[in-house]
C-alpha positions in Angstrom: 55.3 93.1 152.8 58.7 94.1 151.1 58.9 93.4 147.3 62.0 90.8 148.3 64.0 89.3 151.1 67.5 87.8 151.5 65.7 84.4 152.9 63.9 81.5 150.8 60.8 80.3 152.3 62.7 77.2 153.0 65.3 79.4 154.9 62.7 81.3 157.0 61.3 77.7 158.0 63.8 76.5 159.3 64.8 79.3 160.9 61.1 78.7 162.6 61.8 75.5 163.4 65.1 75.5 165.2 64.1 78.7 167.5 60.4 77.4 168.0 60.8 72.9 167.7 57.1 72.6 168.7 55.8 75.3 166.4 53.0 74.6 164.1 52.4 74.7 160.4 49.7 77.4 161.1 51.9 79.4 163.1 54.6 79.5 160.9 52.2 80.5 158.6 50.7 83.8 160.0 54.8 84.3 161.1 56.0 84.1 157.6 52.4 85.0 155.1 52.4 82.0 153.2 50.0 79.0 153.2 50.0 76.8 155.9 49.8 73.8 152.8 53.0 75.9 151.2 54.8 75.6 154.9 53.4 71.5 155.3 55.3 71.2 151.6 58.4 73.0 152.7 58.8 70.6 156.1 58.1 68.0 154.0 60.9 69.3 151.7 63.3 69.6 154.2 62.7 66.4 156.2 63.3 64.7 152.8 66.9 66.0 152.4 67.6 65.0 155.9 67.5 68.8 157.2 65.5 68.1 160.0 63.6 65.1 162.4 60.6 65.0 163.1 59.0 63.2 166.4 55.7 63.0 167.0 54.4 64.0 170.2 50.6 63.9 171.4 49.0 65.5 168.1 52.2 67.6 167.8 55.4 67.4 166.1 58.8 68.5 167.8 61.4 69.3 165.3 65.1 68.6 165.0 67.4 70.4 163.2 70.1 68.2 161.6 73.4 70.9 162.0 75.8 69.2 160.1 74.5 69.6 156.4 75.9 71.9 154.2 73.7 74.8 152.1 72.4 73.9 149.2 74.0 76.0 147.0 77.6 75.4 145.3 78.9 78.9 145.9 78.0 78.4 150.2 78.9 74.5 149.8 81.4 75.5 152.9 78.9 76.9 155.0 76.9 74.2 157.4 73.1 74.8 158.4 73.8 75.0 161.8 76.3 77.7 161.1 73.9 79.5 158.9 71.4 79.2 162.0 73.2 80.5 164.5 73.6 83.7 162.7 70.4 83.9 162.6 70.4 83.7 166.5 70.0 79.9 166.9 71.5 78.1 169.5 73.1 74.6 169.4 71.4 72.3 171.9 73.9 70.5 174.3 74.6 66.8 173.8 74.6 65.0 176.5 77.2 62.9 177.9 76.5 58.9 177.6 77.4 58.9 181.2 74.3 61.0 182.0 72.2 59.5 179.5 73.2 56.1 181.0 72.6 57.3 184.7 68.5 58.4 183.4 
């Protein structure tokens, strides 16, 4: 493991969770080697601050990312999460039109 990265923790979950929404704590965990109770805390974190959604499904979770929130940080205050993500090889999910979610 490299003495440093570029990415928080908190970045590289997120980055987990946009690419992978039904990924696990655990598997997040062996991804990034950090505790799975230190990834819980982060997702906990960043559902807080409105970063992402949660939605339970079964005994999963699926994971939304919330795009339109800026970094944290005063110097990147310009820069929007989903902006961030996508250089990191995210990519937006499609809305759909209320005509087709009417027609469902």
């Amino acid at each position: 493991m490299p003495e440093w990265a570029f990415l928080t923790n908190h970045a590289l979950v997120l980055s987990y969770l946009a690419k992978q929404p039904s990924i696990t704590a655990r598997e997040i965990s062996m991804a990034i080697g950090i505790t799975e109770r230190a990834i819980r805390k982060i997702i906990t974190d960043l559902d807080e601050a409105g970063y992402i959604y949660k939605r339970k499904i079964g005994r999963g979770m699926r994971y939304r990312i919330n795009p339109d929130l800026s970094m944290r940080n005063e110097a990147h205050d310009d820069i929007y999460i989903g902006d961030f993500l996508e250089a990191l090889g995210w990519r937006r999910r499609r809305r759909r039109s209320r005509a087709a979610e009417n027609s469902d």
